[in-house]
ROMI-616623 format. One record per residue: x, y, z of N, C-alpha, C in turn; residue in three letters. Coordinates in steps of 0.001 Angstrom, whole numbers, always signed. Layout:
REM ROMI-616623
- X_Y_Z_X_Y_Z_X_Y_Z_ALA
...
//
This chain:
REM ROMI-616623
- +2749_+49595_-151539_+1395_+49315_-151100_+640_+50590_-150758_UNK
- +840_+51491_-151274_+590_+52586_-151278_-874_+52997_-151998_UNK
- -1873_+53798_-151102_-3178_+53459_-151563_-4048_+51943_-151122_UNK
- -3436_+51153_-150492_-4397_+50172_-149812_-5052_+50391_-148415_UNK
- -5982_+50094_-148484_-6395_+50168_-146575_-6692_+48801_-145954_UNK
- -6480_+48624_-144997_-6415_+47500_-144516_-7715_+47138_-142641_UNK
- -8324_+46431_-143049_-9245_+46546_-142338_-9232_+45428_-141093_UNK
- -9212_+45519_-139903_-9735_+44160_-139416_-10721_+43867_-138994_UNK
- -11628_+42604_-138861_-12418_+42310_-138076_-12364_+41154_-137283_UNK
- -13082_+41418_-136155_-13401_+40546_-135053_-14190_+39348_-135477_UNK
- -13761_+38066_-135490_-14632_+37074_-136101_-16068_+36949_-134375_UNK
- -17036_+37053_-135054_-17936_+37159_-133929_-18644_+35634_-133496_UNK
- -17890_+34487_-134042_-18539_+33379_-133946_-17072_+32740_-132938_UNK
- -15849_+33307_-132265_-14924_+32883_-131746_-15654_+32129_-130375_UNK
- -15269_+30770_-130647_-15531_+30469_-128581_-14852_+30575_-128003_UNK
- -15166_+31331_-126778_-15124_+31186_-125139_-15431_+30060_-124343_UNK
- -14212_+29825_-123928_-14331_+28893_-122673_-14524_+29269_-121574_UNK
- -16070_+28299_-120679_-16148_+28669_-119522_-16074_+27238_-119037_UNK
- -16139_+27189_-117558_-16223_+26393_-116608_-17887_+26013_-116093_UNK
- -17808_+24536_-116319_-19391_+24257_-115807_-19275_+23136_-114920_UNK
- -20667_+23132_-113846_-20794_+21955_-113154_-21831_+22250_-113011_UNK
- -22206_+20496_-112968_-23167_+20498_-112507_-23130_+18986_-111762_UNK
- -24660_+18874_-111760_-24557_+17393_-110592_-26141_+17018_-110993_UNK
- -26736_+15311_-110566_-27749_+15153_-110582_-27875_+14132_-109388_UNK
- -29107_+13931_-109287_-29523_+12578_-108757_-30972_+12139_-109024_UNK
- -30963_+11239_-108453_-32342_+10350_-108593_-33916_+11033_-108411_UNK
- -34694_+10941_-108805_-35602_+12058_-108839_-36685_+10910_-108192_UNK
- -37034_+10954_-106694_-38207_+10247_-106098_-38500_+11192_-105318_UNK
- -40190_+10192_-104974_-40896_+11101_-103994_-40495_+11368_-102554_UNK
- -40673_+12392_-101437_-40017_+11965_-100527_-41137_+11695_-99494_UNK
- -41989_+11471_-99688_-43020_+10529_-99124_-43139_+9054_-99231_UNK
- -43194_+8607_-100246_-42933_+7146_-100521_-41890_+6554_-101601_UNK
- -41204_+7275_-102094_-39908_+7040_-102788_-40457_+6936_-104010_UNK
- -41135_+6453_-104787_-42008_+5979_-105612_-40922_+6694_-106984_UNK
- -40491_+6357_-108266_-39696_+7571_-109107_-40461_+7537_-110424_UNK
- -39723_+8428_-111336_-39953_+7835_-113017_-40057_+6174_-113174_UNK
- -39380_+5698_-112730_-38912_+4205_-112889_-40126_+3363_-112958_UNK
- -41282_+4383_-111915_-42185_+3471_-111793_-43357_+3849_-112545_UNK
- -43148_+4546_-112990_-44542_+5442_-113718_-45104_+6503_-113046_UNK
- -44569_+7178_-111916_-44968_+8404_-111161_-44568_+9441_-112115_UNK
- -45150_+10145_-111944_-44697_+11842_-112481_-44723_+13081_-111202_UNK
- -43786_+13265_-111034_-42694_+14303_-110199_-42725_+15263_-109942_UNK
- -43326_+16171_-109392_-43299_+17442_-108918_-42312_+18148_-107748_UNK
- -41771_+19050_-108081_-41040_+20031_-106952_-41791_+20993_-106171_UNK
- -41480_+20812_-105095_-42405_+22024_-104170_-41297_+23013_-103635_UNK
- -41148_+23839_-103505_-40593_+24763_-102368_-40888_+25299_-101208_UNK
- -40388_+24459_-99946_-40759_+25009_-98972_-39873_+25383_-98291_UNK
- -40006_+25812_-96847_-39052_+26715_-96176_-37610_+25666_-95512_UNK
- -38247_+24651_-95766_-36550_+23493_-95496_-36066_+23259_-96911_UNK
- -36612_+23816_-97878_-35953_+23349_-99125_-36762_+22997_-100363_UNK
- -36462_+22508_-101022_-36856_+21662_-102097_-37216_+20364_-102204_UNK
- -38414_+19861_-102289_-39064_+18432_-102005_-39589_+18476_-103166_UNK
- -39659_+16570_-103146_-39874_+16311_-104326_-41451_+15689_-104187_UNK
- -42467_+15645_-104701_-43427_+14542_-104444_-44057_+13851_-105470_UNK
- -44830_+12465_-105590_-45575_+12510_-106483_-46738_+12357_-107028_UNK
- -47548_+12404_-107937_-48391_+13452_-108312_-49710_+12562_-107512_UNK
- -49432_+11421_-106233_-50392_+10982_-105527_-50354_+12220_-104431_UNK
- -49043_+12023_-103610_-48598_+13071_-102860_-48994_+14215_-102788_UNK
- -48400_+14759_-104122_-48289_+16517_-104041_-49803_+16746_-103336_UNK
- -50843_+16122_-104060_-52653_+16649_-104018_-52423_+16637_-102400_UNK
- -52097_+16008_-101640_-51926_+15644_-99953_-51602_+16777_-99380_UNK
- -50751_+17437_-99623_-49130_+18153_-98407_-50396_+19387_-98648_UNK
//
């Protein structure tokens, strides 16, 4: 075999396994509970206790 070269490559499409989580829940207002379910549409606010949800009667309010 004298006179051959021999090359390798890294196949660049190999997967990696990682570890995921996640989590959900119910997406209502926290003023009057009101959700998708009902025909509200959902907004997130950020405030200094967290993350609130309201909806789009709400949010115009706070």
């Amino acid at each position: 075999m004298s006179g051959m070269k021999l090359a390798m490559m890294q196949n660049p499409y190999q997967s990696k396994t990682c570890e995921l989580k996640s989590s959900m829940s119910e997406v209502a207002c926290y003023v009057c509970g009101k959700g998708l379910d009902d025909g509200s549409s959902i907004t997130a606010k950020t405030l200094p206790n967290g993350i609130v949800l309201f909806c789009d009667l709400h949010y115009s309010l706070q």
